[in-house]
C-alpha positions in Angstrom: 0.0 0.0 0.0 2.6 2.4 0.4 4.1 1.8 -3.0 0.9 2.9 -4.4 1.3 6.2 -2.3 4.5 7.2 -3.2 3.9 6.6 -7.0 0.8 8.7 -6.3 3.3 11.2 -4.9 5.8 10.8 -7.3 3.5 11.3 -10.4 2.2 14.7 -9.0 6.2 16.3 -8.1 6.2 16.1 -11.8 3.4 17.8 -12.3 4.5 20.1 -10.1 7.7 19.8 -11.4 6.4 20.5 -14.9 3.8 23.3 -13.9 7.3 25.1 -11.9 9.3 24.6 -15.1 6.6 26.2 -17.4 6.2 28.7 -15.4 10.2 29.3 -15.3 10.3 29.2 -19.1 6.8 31.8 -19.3 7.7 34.0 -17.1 10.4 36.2 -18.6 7.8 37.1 -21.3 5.6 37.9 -19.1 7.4 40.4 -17.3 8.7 41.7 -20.3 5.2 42.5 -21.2 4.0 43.6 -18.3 7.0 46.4 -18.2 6.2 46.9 -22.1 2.6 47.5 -22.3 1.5 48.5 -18.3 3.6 51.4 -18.2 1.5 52.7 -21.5 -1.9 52.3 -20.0 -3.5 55.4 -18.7 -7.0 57.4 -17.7 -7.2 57.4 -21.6 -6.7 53.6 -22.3 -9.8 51.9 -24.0 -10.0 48.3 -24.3 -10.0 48.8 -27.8 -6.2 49.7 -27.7 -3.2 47.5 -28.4 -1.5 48.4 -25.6 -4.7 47.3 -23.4 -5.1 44.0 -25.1 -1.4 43.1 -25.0 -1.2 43.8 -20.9 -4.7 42.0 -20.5 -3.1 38.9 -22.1 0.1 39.4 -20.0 -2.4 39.5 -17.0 -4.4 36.5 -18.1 -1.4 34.6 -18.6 0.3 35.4 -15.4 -2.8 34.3 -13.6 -2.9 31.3 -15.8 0.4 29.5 -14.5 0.1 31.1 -11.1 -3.4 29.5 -11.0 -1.7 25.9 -12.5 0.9 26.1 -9.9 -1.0 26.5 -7.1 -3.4 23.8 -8.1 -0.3 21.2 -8.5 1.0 22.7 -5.5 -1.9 21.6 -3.5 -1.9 18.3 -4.6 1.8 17.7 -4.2 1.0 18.7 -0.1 -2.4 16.7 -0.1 -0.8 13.5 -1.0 2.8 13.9 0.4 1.4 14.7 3.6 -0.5 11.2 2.7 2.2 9.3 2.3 3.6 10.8 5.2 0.5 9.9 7.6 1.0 6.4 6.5 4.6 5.7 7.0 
């Protein structure tokens, strides 16, 4: 039974792993964005201005792989501390 929980365990650090890595790999771009097209937006911005719709995608996609790493997060604790409740 505890093979089956650390498999468990060890298939969700690499989706942890891989959500971390992603993010890691995203996230330059992103802030490179974000510097790019935030500091343009103003009391005059209209969502129907590039420089809205490229920092609303750097937002959405910053939220996006915060959001994913969180959620693998929270697995990796739920079933490592799992595993470690059974040992």
């Amino acid at each position: 039974m505890g093979a089956n929980y650390a498999s468990r365990a060890m298939a969700n650090s690499l989706d942890l792993f891989e959500e971390l890595a992603q993010f890691t790999s995203v996230y330059a771009a992103i802030q490179k964005e974000f510097i790019d097209s935030l500091s343009k937006l103003n009391g005059k911005t209209t969502v129907n201005d590039a420089e809205y719709a490229i920092a609303l995608g750097a937002v959405k996609s910053f939220s996006e792989i915060c959001n994913r790493v969180a959620e693998a997060w929270n697995v990796w604790r739920s079933i490592n501390l799992d595993v470690e409740a059974c040992e």
